[in-house]
N, C-alpha and C positions, 0 to 999 in steps of 0.2 A: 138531572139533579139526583144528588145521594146523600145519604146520610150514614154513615159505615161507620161500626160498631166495634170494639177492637176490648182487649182484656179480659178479664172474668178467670173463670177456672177453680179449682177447691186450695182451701187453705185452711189451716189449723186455725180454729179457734184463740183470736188474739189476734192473729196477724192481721195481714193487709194488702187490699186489692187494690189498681187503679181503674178504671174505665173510661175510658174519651170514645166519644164519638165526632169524625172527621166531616164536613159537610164541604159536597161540590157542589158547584152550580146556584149559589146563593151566600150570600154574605151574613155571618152569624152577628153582627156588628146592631141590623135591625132585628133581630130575632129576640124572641126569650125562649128560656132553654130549660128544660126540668127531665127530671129522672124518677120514672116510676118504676116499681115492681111486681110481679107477678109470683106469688107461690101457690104451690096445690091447694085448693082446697081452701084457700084466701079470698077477699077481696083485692083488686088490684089500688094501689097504695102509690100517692103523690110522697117520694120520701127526698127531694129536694129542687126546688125551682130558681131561678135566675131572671131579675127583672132588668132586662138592659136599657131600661128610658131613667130609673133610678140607683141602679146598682146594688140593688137588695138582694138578700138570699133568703129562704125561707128554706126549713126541716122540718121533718117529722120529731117528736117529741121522739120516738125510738131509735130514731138517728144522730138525735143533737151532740154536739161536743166529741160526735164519731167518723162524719162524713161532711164532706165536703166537696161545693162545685164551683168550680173556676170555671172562664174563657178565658182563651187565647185568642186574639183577631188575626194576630200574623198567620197563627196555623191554621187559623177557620175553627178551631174545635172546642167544645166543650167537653168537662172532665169529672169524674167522682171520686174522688179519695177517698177511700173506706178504712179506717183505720179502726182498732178492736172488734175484730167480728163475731157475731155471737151467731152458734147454730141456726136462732132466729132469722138470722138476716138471709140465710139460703132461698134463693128465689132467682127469675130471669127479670132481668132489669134491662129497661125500653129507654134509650134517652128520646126528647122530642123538642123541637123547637116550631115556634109559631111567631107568624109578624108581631112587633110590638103591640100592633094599634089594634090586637085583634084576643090581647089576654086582658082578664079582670086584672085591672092592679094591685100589686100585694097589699097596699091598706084596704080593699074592699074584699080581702081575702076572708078574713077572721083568723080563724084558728087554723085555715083549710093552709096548704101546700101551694098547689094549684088542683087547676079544675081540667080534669081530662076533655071536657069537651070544648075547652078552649085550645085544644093541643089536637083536638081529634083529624082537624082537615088540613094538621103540619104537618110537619116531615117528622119521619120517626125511623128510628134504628133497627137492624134486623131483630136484636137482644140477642144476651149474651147471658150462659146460664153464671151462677154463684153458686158456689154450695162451701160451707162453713162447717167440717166437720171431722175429728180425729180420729 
């Protein structure tokens, strides 16, 4: 089983990143899938999740209207389009996926993203650094 983490890299401020992470050995089809991040000195930050039992998406408020996660079932992968990046966003970003039947559902969410410890004993990416900056 893997879960292989692909894109990232430094980009001027404005532009724009992809990252997908490719999964073997398990079908992303039952999974839900989110993307955290990591920066120095941070709390680590649920900044988009994917509910595959209803096809919801959930952001961070720091991310909305700027990042985006799609699946692919043909390719097995799930993706994050980051579009406008702000310095801010510089951090190593984890995708993770966990059985359906095994995440809080985004209406019992509140305000939250997802819950890392519903992802904790998924599958998770190597991560892949970001850095946002001229």
């Amino acid at each position: 089983v893997q879960f292989v983490e692909s894109g990232g890299g430094l980009v001027q401020p404005g532009g724009s990143l992809r990252l997908s992470c490719e999964a073997s050995g398990f079908s992303l089809k039952h999974y839900a899938a989110a993307w955290f991040r990591q920066a120095p000195g941070k709390e680590r930050e649920a900044v988009a999740s994917f509910d595959v039992l209803d096809g919801t998406t959930e952001y961070a408020d720091s991310v909305k209207g700027r990042f985006t996660i799609s699946t692919d079932n043909a390719k097995n992968t799930v993706s994050l389009q980051m579009d406008s990046l702000r310095p801010e966003d510089t951090a190593k970003y984890l995708c993770a996926a966990a059985p359906d039947y095994a995440v809080t559902p985004g209406k019992e969410l509140g305000n939250k993203v997802a819950l890392y410890s519903d992802y904790e004993r998924g599958y998770w990416g190597q991560g892949t650094q970001v850095t946002v900056s001229s």
